[in-house]
C-alpha positions as CSV (number, residue, x, y, z in Angstrom):
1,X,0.0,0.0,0.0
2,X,1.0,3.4,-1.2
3,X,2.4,5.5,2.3
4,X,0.8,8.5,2.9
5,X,3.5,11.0,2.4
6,X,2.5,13.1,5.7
7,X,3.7,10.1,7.2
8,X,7.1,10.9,6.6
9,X,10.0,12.1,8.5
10,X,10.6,15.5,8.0
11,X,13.9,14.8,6.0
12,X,11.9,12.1,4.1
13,X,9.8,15.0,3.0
14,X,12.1,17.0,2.3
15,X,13.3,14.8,-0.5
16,X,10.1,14.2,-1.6
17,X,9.6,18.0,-1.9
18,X,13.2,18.2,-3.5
19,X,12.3,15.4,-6.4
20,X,9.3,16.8,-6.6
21,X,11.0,20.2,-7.7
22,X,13.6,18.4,-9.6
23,X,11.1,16.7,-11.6
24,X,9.0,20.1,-12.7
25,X,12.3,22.0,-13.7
26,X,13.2,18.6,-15.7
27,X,9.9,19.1,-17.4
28,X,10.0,22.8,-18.0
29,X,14.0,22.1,-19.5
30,X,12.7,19.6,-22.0
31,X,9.7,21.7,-23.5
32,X,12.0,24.7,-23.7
33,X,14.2,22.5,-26.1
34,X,11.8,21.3,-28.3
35,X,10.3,25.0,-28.7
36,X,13.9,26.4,-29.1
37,X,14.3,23.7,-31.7
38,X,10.9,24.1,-33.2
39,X,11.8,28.0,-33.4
40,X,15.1,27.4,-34.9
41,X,13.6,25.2,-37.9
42,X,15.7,24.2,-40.2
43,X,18.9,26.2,-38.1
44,X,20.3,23.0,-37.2
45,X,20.9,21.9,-40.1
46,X,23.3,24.4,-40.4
47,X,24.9,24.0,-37.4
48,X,25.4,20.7,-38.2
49,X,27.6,21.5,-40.9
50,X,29.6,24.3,-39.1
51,X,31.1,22.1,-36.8
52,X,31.6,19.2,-39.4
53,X,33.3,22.1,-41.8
54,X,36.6,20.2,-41.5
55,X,35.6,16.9,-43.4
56,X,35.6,19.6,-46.4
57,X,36.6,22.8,-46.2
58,X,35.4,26.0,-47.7
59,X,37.9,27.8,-50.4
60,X,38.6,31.5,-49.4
61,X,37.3,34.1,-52.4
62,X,39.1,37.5,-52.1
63,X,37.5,41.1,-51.4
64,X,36.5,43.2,-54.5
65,X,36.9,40.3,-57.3
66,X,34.5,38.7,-59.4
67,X,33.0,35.5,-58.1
68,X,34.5,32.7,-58.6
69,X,32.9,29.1,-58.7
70,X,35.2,26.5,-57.5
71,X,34.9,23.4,-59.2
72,X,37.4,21.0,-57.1
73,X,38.8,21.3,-53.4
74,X,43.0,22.0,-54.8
75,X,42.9,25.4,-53.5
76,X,42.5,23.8,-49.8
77,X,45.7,22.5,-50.0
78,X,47.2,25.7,-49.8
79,X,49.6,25.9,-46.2
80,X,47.8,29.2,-44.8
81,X,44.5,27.6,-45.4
82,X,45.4,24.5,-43.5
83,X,46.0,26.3,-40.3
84,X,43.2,28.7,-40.9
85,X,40.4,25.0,-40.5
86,X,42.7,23.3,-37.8
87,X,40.6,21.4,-35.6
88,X,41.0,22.9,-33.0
89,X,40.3,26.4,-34.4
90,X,36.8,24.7,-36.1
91,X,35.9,23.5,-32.7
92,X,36.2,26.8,-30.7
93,X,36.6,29.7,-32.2
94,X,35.0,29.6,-35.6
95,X,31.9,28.0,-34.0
96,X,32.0,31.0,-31.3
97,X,32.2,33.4,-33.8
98,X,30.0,32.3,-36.1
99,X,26.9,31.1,-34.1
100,X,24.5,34.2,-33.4
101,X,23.1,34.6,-30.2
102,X,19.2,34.8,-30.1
103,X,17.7,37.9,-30.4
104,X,15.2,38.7,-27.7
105,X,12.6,38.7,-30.1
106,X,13.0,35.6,-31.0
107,X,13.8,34.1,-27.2
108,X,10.0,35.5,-26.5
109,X,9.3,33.3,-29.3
110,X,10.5,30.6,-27.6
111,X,9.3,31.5,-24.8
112,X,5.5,32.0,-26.0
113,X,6.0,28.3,-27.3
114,X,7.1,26.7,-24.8
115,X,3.7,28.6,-22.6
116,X,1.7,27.7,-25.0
117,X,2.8,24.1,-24.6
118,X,1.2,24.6,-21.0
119,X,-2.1,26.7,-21.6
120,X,-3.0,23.6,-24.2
121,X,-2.4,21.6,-21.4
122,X,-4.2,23.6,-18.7
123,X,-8.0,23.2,-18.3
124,X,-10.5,26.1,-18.0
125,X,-10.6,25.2,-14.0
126,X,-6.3,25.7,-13.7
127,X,-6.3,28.9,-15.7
128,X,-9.3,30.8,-14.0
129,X,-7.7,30.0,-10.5
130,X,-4.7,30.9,-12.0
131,X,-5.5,34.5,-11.8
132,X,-5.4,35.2,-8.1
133,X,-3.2,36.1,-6.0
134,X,-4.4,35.0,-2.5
135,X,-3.7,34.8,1.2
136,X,-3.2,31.4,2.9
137,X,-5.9,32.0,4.9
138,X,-8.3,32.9,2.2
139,X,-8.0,29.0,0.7
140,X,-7.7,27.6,4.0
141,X,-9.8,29.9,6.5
142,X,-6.9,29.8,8.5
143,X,-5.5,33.6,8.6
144,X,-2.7,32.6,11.2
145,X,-1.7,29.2,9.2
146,X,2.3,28.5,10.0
147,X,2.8,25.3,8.6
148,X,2.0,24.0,5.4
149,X,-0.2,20.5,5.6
150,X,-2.4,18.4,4.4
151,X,-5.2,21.2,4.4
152,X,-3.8,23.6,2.1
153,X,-2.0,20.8,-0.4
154,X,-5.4,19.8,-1.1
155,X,-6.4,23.3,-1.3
156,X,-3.3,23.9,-4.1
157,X,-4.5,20.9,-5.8
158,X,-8.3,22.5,-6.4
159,X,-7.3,25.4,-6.8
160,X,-3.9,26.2,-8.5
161,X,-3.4,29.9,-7.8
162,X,-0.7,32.0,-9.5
163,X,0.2,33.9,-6.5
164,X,0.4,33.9,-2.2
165,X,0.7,36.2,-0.1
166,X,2.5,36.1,3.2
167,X,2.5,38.5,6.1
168,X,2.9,39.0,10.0
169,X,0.4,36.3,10.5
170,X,2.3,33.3,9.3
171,X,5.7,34.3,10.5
172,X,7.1,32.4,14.0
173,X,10.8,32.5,13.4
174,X,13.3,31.7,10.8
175,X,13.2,28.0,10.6
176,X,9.1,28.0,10.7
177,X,9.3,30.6,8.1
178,X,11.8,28.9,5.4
179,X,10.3,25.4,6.1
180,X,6.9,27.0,5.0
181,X,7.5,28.8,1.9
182,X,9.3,25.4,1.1
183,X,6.5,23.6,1.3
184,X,4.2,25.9,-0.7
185,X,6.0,25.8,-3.5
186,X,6.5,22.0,-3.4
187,X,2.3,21.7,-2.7
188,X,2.0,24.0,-5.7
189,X,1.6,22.1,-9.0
190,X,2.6,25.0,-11.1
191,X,5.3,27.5,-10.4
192,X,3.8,29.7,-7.9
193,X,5.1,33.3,-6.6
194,X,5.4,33.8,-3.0
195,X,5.2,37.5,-2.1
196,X,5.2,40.1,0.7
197,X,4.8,44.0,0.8
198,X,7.8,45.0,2.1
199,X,8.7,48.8,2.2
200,X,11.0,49.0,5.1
201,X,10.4,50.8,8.6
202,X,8.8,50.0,11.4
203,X,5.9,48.4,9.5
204,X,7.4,46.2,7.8
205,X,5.8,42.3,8.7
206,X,9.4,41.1,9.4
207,X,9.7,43.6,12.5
208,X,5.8,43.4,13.8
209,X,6.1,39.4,13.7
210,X,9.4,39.8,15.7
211,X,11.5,37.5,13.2
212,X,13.6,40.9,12.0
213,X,15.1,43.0,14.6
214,X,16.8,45.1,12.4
215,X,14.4,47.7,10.6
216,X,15.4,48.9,6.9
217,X,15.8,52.7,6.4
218,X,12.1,53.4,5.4
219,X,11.1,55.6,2.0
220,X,10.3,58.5,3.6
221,X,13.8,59.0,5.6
222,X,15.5,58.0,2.6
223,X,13.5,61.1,0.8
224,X,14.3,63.4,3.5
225,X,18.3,61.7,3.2
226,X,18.2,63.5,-0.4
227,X,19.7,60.2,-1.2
228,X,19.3,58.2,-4.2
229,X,21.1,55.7,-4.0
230,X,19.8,54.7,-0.1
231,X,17.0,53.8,-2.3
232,X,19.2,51.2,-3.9
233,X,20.7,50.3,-0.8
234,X,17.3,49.8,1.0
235,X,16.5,47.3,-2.1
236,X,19.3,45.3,-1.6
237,X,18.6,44.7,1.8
238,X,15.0,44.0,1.3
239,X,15.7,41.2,-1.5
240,X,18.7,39.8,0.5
241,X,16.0,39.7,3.5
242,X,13.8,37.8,1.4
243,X,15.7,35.7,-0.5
244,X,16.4,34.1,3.5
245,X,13.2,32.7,3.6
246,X,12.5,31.9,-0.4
247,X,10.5,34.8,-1.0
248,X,10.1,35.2,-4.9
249,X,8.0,39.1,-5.4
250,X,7.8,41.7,-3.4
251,X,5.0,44.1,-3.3
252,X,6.5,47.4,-3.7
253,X,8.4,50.0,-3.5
254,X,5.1,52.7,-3.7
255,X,5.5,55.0,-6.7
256,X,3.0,57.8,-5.4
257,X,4.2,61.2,-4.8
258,X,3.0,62.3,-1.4
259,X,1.1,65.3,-2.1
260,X,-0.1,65.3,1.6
261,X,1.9,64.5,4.9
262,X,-1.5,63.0,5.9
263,X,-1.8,61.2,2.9
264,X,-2.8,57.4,2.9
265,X,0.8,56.6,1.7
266,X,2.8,59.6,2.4
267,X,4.6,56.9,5.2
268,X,5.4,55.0,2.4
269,X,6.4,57.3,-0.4
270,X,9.9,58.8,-1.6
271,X,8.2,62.0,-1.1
272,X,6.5,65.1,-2.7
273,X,9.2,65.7,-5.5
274,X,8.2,64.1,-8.8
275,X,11.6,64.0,-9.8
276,X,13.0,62.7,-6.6
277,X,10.0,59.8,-6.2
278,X,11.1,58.8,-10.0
279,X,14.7,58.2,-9.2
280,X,13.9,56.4,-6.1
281,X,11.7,54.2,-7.1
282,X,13.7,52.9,-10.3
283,X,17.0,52.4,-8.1
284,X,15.1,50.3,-5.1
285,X,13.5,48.2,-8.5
286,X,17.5,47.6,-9.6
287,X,18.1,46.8,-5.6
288,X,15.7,43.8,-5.6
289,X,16.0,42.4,-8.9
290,X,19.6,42.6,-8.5
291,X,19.1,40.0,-5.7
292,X,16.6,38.2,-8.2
293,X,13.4,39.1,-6.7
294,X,10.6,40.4,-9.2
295,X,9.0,43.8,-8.0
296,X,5.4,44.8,-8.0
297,X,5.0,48.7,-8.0
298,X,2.1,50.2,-6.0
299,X,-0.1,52.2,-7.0
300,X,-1.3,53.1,-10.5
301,X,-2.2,56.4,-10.0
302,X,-1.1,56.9,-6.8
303,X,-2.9,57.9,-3.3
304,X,-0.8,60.9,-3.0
305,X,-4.1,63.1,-2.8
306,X,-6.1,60.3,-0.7
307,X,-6.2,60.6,2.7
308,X,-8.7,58.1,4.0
309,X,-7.6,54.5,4.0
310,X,-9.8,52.1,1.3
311,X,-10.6,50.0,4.3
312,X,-13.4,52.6,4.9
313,X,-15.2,54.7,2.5
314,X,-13.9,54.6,-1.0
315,X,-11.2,56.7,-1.9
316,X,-12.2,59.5,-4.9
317,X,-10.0,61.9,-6.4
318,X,-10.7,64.8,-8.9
319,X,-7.7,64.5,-10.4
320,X,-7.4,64.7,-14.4
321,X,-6.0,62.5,-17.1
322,X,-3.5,65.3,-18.0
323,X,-2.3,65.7,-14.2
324,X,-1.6,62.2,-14.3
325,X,0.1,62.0,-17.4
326,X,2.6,65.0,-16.8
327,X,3.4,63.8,-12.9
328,X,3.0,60.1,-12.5
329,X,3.7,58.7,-16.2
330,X,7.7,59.8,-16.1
331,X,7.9,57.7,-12.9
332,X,6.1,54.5,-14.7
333,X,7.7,54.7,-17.6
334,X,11.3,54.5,-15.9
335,X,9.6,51.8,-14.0
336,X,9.0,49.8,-16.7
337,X,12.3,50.3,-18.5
338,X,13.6,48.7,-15.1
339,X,11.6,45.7,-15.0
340,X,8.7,46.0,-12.9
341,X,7.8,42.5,-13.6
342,X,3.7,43.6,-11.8
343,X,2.4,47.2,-11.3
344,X,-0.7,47.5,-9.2
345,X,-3.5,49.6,-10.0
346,X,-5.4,51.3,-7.4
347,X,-8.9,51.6,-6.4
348,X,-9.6,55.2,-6.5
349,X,-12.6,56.2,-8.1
350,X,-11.1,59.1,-10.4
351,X,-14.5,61.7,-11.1
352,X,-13.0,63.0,-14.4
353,X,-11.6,59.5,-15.8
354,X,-13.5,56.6,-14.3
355,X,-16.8,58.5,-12.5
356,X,-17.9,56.4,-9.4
357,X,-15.5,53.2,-10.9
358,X,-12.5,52.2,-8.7
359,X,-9.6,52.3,-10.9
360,X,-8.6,48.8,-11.4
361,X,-12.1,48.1,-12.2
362,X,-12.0,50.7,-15.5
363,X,-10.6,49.7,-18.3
364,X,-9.7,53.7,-18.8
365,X,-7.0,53.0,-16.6
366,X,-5.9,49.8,-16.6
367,X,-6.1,49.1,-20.6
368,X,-5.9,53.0,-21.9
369,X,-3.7,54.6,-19.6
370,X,-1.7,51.7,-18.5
371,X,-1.6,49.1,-20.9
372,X,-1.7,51.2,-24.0
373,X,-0.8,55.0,-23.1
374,X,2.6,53.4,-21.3
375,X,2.9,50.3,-23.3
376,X,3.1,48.1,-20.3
377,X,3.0,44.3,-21.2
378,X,3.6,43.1,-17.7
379,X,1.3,41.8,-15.0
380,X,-1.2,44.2,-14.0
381,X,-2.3,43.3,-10.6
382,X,-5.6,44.7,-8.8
383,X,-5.4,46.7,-5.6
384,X,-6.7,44.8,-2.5
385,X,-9.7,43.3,-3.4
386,X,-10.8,42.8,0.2
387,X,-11.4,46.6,1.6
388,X,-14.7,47.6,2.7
389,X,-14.4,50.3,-0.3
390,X,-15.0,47.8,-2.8
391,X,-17.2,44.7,-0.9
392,X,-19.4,47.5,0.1
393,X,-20.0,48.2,-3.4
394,X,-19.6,45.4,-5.4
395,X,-20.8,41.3,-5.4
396,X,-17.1,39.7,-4.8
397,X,-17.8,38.0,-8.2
398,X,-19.1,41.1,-10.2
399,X,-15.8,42.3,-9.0
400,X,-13.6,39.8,-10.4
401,X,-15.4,39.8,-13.5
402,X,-15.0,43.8,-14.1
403,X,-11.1,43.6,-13.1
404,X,-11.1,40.7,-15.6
405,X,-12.8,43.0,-18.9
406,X,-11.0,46.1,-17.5
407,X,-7.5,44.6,-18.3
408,X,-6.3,43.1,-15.1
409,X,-4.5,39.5,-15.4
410,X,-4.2,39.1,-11.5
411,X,-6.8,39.6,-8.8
412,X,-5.3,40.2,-5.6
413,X,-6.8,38.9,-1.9
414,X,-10.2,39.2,-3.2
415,X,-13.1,39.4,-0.4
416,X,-14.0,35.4,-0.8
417,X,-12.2,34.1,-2.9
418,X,-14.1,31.1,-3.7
419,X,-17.6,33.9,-4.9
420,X,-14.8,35.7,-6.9
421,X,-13.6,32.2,-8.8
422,X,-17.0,31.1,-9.9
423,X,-18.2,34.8,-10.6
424,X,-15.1,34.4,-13.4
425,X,-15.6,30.9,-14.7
426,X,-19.5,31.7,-14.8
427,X,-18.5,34.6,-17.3
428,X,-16.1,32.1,-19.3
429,X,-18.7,29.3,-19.4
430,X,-21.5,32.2,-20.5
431,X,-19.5,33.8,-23.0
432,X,-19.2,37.2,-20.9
433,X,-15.5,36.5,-20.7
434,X,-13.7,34.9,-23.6
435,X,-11.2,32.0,-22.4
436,X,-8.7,33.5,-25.6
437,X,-8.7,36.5,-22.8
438,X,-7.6,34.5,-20.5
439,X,-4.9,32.9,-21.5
440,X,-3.9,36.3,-22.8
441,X,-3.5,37.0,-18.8
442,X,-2.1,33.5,-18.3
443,X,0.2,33.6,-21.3
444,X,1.8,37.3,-19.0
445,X,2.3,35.6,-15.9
446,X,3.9,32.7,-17.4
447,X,6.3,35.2,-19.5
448,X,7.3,36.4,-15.6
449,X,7.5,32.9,-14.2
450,X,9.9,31.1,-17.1
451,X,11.5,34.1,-17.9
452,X,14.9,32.6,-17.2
453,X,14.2,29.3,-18.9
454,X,15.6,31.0,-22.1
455,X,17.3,34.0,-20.6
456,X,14.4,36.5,-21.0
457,X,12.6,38.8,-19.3
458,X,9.7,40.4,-21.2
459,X,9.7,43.2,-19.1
460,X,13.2,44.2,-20.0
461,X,13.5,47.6,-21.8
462,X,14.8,47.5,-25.3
């Protein structure tokens, strides 16, 4: 009889976790090979004859003659010819110079091939879940879950979400913390992120859960520091910090110029200077993807005008368009030449754009200001989907379903998540939703996830 694997010693699962992940990067390598090779065509053909160029070399034909057509091999003989197709020199350093590097065009050809190879694969169910990014607790119930058992494996195995979302709550110490996040990811039967906001300061969930002692210089005291490259600084210390524990994506830095001191994230912004916010921003991006860890910006547009939190009443602004575009579009569009791998749209209800619609519910943010306006071909995540400001407003699956046609790919710690699942396959299965728009939002966060299987990142500025 097969032995129930939570019967295990804890090093016995740890191998099983281990082959497990051995097994899924064997996979991912051999479908990345065939779509290279499927991309390449008829390329290795070629190849093939490059490095077998010494069982009959090619004649040299001078500069500025008329061609010649050689009819028998004599001229080979020639001495300086000889040592021109030694054996050595067709092995290394013709080959070398000869075989062109991909272009990234065609790597996010092979790339798309090798993604499509899993959408085909993936039914309706697997893509729709897919979509969220979610708390523990919101597939568990379990808000303060610590370990990883047989409760939220089986909950992974219904429901294959693209993203979780750790904080205070399911942080004990070090060991606890690792042993976790290890155990997600070998639960998860796709490559899953594993995030955290993480800004620095006091607030961060390190410092409240007590694991972190030592608090990162926050944004706002590097903005008063006049510093930019503390902004790098701070970055490398929040991806080495994370990289501990086998944390993947961060949620932040904040991009939104503080345009009040009582702002909802003034704590949390590089400050009031739109110059000074873009700089900081783009070096704390460099700081954490220099220690490999994929960066969601918050918030598109920003809260710098929003004083009352969305866990109340719903944030509105009266700011225009045009305001938007001349202050907060510089900062994005540095942003996105840096690699912001997810940008996260707010829910402000913007009078003059959106009306009474929260922002990442309006496709006049997310798809023309955002998607088209900047060019962004990233991950566009929702803001929060759990605040009073939107479940006071809106069904949790009417929600998901306008996030969805407004643009978004990834909904984020929706108010149930199980309403906000259905509410998405019920559109799908009713012909609201197209499935080709889904895998259009699948096809993104699949770009991010095997970037490096072919040494590409789609979000990387040209």
């Amino acid at each position: 009889m097969k032995k129930d694997k939570y019967n295990l010693s804890k090093e016995e699962l740890r191998k099983h976790n281990r082959k497990k992940a051995q097994k899924q990067a064997y996979t991912l390598m051999a479908v990345v090979i065939i779509a290279v090779v499927a991309l390449l065509g008829l390329g290795g053909l070629g190849i093939y004859k490059l490095v077998h160029r010494n069982v009959e070399p090619e004649p040299v034909v001078e500069e500025n003659t008329e061609p010649v057509v050689i009819e028998t091999p004599e001229v080979v003989e020639e001495p300086e010819i000889e040592e021109t197709i030694s054996e050595d020199t067709v092995s290394e350093d013709t080959v070398a110079e000869e075989t062109t590097e991909l272009s990234d065009e065609e790597k996010l050809a092979a790339l798309d091939a090798t993604i499509d190879t899993y959408i085909s694969n993936m039914t309706l169910e697997q893509k729709v879940a897919g979509l969220f990014f979610v708390t523990p607790g919101q597939l568990t119930n379990d808000n303060h879950m610590t370990v990883a058992g047989s409760k939220v494996n089986e909950a992974l195995n219904n429901y294959p979400v693209g993203g979780l979302l750790l904080d205070e709550n399911n942080m004990e110490n070090d060991s606890q913390l690792s042993e976790l996040i290890f155990n997600l990811k070998a639960f998860s039967s796709n490559n899953i992120f594993i995030a955290v906001e993480e800004h620095g300061g006091s607030d961060s969930p390190f410092v409240k859960s007590g694991i972190s002692e030592g608090v990162i210089t926050s944004p706002k005291e590097i903005a008063e520091s006049g510093d930019n490259s503390g902004a790098y600084t701070a970055g490398i210390a929040i991806g080495t910090l994370l990289n501990r524990y086998g944390f993947d994506t961060v949620f932040g830095p904040v991009a939104d110029i503080a345009y009040s001191e009582n702002g909802y994230t003034s704590g949390q912004s590089y400050g009031s200077d739109p110059e000074t916010v873009r700089g900081m921003v783009r070096n704390a991006i460099h700081g954490q993807e220099d220690q490999g860890i994929r960066t969601a910006i918050q918030y598109f547009p920003g809260y710098g005008d929003i004083t009352s939190s969305p866990s109340g009443t719903r944030p509105v602004s009266s700011r225009t368009a045009d305001d938007i575009k001349e202050k907060e579009y510089p900062i994005y569009k540095d942003a996105i030449n840096s690699g912001a791998d997810f940008i996260m749209v707010s829910q402000i209800a913007y009078k003059p754009i959106t009306t009474d619609v929260p922002a990442c519910l309006s496709s006049s943010v997310v798809t023309d200001m955002l998607r088209n306006d900047l060019g962004y071909d990233g991950i566009i995540l929702t803001d929060y989907m759990n605040t009073n400001s939107l479940i006071q407003h809106y069904k949790h699956a009417d929600a998901a379903v306008m996030a969805i046609k407004a643009g978004c790919d990834m909904l984020v710690s929706p108010g149930n998540f199980q309403k906000a699942y259905n509410g998405i396959l019920d559109a799908v299965n009713s012909g609201e939703i197209t499935e080709e728009r889904i895998d259009e939002s699948i096809r993104r966060i699949y770009r991010v996830k095997y970037a490096s299987a072919v040494n590409y990142s789609a979000m990387e500025s040209q």
